[in-house]
C-alpha positions as CSV (number, residue, x, y, z in Angstrom):
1,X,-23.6,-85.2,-16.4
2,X,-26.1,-82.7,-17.7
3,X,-25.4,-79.2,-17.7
4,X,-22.6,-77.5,-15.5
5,X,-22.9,-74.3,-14.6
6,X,-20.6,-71.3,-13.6
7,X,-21.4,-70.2,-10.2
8,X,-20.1,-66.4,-9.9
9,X,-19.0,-65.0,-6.4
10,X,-17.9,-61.2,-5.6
11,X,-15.0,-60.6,-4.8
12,X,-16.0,-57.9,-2.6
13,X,-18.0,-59.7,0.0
14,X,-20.4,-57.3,1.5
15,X,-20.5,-54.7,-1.6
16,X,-23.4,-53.7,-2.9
17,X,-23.6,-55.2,-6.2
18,X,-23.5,-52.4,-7.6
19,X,-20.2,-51.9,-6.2
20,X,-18.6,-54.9,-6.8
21,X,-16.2,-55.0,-9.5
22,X,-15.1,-58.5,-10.4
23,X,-16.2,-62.3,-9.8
24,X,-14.4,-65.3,-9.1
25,X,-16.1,-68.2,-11.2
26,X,-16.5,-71.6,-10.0
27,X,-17.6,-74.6,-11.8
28,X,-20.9,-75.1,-10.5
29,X,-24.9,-75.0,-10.4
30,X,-27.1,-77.8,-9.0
31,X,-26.3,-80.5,-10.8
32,X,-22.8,-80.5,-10.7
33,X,-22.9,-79.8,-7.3
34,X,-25.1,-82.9,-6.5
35,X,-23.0,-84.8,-8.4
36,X,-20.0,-83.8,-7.0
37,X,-21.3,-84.0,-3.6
38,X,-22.4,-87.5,-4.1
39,X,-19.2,-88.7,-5.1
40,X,-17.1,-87.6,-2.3
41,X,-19.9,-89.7,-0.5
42,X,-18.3,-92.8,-2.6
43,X,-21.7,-92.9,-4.9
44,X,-21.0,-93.5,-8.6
45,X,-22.2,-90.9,-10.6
């Protein structure tokens, strides 16, 4: 598959990053999320 990526997303929506005090990570970053995209689609990957 390449590389997959950790896509990080505050957990304080809205905050200033400064502000924000944790993350929630999600396996992610383009090519995993083309890849996973395409196979909900039915398209081997």
């Amino acid at each position: 598959m390449g590389r997959a990526l950790l896509d990080l997303y505050s957990n304080d929506v809205g905050a200033p990053f400064h502000d924000v005090k944790s993350f929630a990570a999600y396996v992610g970053g383009c090519p995993t999320n083309i890849s996973v995209g395409a196979r909900r689609l039915g398209l081997p990957v």
